[in-house]
N, C-alpha and C positions, 0 to 999 in steps of 0.2 A: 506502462512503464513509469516508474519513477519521474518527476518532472516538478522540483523545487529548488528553491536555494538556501538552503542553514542549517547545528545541533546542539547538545548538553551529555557523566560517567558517573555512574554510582559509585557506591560502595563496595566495599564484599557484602556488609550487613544485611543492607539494600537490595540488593541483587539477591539475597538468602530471601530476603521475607516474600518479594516479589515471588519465586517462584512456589511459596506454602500457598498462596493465592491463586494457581494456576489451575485448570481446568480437570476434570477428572480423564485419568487415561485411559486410552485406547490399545487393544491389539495389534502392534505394529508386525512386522512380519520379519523374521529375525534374518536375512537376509539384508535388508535395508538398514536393521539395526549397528550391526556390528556388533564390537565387543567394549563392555566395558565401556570406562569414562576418560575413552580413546579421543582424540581431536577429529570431527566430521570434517571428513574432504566433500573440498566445494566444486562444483563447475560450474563456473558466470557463461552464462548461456545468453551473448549478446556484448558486444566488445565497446559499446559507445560510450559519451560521456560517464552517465551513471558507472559503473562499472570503471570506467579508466580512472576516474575521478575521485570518488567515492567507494564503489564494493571493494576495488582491489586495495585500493589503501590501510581500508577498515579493516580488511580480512588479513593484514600486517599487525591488527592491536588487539584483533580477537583469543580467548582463553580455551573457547571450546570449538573452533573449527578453523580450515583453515585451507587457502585458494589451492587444490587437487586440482585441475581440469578447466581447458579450456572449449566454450562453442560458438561458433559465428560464423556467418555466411560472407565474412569478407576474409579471405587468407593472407592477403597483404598486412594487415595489422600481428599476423601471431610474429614473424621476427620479433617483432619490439618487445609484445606481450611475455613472449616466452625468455629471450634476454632479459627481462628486469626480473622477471618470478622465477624461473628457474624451471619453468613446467615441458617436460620429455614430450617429444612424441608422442608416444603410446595412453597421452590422456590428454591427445586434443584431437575435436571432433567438428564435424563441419555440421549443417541442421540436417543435411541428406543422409548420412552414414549416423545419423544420434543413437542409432539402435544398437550399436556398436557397443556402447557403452555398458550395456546388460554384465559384459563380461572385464570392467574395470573395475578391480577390489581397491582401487584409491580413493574413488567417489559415490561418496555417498547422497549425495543432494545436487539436484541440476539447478541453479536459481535465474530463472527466467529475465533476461532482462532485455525484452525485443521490443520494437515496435508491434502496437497492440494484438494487431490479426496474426502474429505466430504463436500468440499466448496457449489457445486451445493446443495448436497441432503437437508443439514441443510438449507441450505438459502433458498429453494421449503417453507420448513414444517414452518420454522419462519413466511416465508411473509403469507401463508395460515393461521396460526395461527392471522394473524393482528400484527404483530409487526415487528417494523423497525429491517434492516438487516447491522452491519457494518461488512464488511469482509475484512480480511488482505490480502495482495499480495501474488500471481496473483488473479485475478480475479476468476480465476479455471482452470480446464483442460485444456483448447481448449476454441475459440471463439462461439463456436455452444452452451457451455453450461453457457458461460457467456451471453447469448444472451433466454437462459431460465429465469435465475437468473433474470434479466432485467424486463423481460415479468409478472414474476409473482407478482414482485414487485410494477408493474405499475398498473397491473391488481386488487392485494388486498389494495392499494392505501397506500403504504409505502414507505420509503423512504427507497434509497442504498447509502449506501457512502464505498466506497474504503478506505482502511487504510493506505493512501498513504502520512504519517508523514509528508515529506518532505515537500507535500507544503500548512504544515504549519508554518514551518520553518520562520522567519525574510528574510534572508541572498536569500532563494530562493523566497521566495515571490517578493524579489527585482530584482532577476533575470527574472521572470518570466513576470514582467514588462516592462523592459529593453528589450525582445522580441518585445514589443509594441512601447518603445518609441527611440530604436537604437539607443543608444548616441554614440555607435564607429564606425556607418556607415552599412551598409550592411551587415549582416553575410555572411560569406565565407564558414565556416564550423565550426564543434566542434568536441571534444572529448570528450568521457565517460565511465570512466571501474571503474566497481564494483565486488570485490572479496573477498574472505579469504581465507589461506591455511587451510586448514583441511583433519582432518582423516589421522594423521601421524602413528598410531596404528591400522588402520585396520576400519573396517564396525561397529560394535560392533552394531549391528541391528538398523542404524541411518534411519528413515526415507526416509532423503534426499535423498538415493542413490537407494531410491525401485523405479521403472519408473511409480508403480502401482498405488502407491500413490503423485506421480507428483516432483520426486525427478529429482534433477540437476541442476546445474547453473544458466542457461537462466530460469526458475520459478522463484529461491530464488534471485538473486540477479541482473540478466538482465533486468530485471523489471522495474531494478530504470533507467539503463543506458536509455532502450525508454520512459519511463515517463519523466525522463530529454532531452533530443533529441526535444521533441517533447512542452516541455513547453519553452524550451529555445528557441525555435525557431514561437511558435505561431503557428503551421503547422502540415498536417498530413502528414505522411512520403508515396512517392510511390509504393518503389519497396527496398529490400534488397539483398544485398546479403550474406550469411553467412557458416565460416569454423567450422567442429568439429577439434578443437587441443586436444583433450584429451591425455592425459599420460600416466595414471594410468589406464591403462583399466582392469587388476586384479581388483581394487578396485571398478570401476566404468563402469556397466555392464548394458548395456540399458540405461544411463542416460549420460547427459554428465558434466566433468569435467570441459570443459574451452571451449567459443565460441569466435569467432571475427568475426565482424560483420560491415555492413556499410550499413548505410540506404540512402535513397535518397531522396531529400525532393522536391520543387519548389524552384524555383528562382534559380537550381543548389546546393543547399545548400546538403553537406553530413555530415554526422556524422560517424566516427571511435567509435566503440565499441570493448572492450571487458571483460567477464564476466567469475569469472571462480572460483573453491574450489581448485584450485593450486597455487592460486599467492594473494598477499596481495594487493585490488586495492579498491581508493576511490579518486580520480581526477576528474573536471565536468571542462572543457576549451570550450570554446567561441571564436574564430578568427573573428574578422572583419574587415570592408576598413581600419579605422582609430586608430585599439587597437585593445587588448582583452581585457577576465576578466574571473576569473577559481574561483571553490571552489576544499579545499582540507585538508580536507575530505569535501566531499557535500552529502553524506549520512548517516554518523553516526550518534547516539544517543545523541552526544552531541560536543561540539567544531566545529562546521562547520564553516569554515574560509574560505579568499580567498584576491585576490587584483586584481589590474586591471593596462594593460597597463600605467595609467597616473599616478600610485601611490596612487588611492583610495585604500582603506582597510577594506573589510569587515568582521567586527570582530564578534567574537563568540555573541548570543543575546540572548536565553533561556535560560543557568544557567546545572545544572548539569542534568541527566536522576533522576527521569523517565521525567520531565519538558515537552518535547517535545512530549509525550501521552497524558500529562494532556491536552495542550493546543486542541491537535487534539480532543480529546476527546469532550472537554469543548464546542471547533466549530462546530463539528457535532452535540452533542445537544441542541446546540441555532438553529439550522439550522431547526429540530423539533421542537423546543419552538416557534419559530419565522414565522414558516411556510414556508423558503427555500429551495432551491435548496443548497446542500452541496457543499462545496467546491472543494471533490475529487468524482464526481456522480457515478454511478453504469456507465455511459458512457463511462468513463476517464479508469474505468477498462476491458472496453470491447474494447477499441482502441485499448487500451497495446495488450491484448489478438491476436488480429488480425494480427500485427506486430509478435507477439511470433511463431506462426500458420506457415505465411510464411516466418520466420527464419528458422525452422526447415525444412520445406521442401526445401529447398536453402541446407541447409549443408546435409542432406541426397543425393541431385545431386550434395555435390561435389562443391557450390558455385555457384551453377546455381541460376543470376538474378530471383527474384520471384516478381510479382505487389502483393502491397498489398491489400486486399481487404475492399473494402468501403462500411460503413453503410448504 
């Protein structure tokens, strides 16, 4: 699930050229499609922060979709929910009855936004139901069951996209380019650590910290470090190596508090990672032959800033939160309107995943070198 804090609103123009750039499309399944360049109904599939705070807001300033259905395992929250949005009955659903949904012509996409270990089950029952599946980071569990998610999706002929903000971001987008067209020479290597200090009061029954439900660092916020790694360099990483620093082990029991980590790419290229709920961290740096160029913060909700060796500046370009959900939002369903391939695909969350995978078994032996495994 989503787990930061900050964003940046394009253009129209912007937002045009963006999508001439998009991925080549696929067979969607005209059921899941709909008609035309209708407004995609949503169902936020998980009522917490993200979602009260952020999806639903954002899905108030979105162009191409817009908040259809509700899902959550707590009922006491739909009053409220369904009092401010406006959402019937008949397109709210509990995660036991989700199958239900097969036969709601209001919703077109479930967007996952649970604590981690319901990622897989609801994302099975969505794509079997015929409707597209967005899911927040990680991907899920383990690579084995992002590699389910994948399968079923492809199989009921729906689309996956990852909820991976960031690149839809301006600021990264242009980084992500700059992969491709090297203006400061050769990458040598980078940095990337994303954190926040928390849980100065103790567990108070936070998720994050259960291993059951996919609590720890390396899920919530490691995530962004190899999604950047890996888009910043165009490349999939070989081998990792990675430490548990944890601290706080009273508080953090099965899961871990803080990783560092170092992936290894081709051409030599490494990356310095680390992630952690003890330390306040949002840095993305780029070394190369002839410069750098860093963001900083490169993954908040909003203010994503940076410059570069020669005195470029790249300035904040969304505007305030929730901005930067509306746009991902808006992208992923022109991506269905439009009949592409998304942005951040069900793939882009299955690489992460595989990298996460042989993270963990590296810091379980202690920093033992691990290859990572290829699709």
């Amino acid at each position: 699930m989503a787990g930061e804090r900050n964003p940046p609103g394009w253009t129209r123009r912007e937002a045009l050229q963006s999508m001439a750039l998009a991925g080549a499309a696929a067979a969607w399944s005209p059921r899941a499609l709909g008609r035309g360049q209708r407004r995609i109904g949503v169902a936020l599939a998980g009522l917490g922060h993200y979602s009260r705070d952020l999806l639903a807001p954002a899905l108030q300033l979105t162009r191409h979709c817009r908040l259809a259905g509700l899902v959550t395992g707590s009922p006491d929250k739909l009053p409220e929910w369904q009092g401010r949005y406006g959402i019937p009955d008949r397109n709210v659903y509990s995660y036991d009855d989700l199958h239900r949904i097969a036969d709601d012509p209001d919703i077109d996409v479930v967007y996952i936004v649970t604590p981690n270990h319901l990622h897989k089950p609801l994302a099975l029952v969505a794509a079997a139901a015929g409707k597209h599946v967005w899911c927040e980071k990680p991907m899920a569990m383990d690579a084995a069951e992002g590699a389910e998610m994948l399968k079923a999706c492809r199989d009921n002929r729906v689309q996956l996209a990852i909820g991976y903000r960031m690149q839809h971001e301006p600021n990264t987008r242009r980084f992500m380019a700059m992969a491709k067209e090297r203006p400061y020479g050769r990458i040598v290597k980078l940095r990337a650590d994303a954190g926040w200090f928390g849980w100065r009061d103790g567990a108070d029954g936070a998720w994050r910290l259960d291993p059951a439900r996919g609590g720890g660092a390396m899920y919530d916020m490691g995530v962004y470090c190899i999604n950047a790694a890996r888009y910043c360099t165009g490349m999939e990483p070989l081998a990792v190596q990675a430490w548990d620093e944890t601290a706080r082990r009273d508080l953090f029991k099965g899961v871990d508090e803080t990783i560092r980590f170092r992936l290894e790419f081709p051409e030599d290229i490494v990356a310095e990672c680390v992630t952690s709920f003890g330390r306040n961290l949002n840095t993305l740096q780029v070394d190369c032959e002839r410069g750098w160029y860093m963001l900083s913060p490169f993954q908040g909700y909003e203010g994503n800033q940076g410059r570069a060796s020669d005195g470029t500046v790249f300035a904040p370009q969304l505007g305030p939160r929730p901005r930067m959900q509306a746009e991902q939002m808006d992208q992923d369903a022109l991506a269905i309107l439009e009949n592409r391939t998304p942005r951040a695909p069900g793939e882009e969350g299955l690489a992460d995943m595989r990298v996460i995978d042989a993270a963990f078994a590296s810091a379980r032996a202690g920093g033992e070198r691990v290859d990572i495994a290829r699709g």
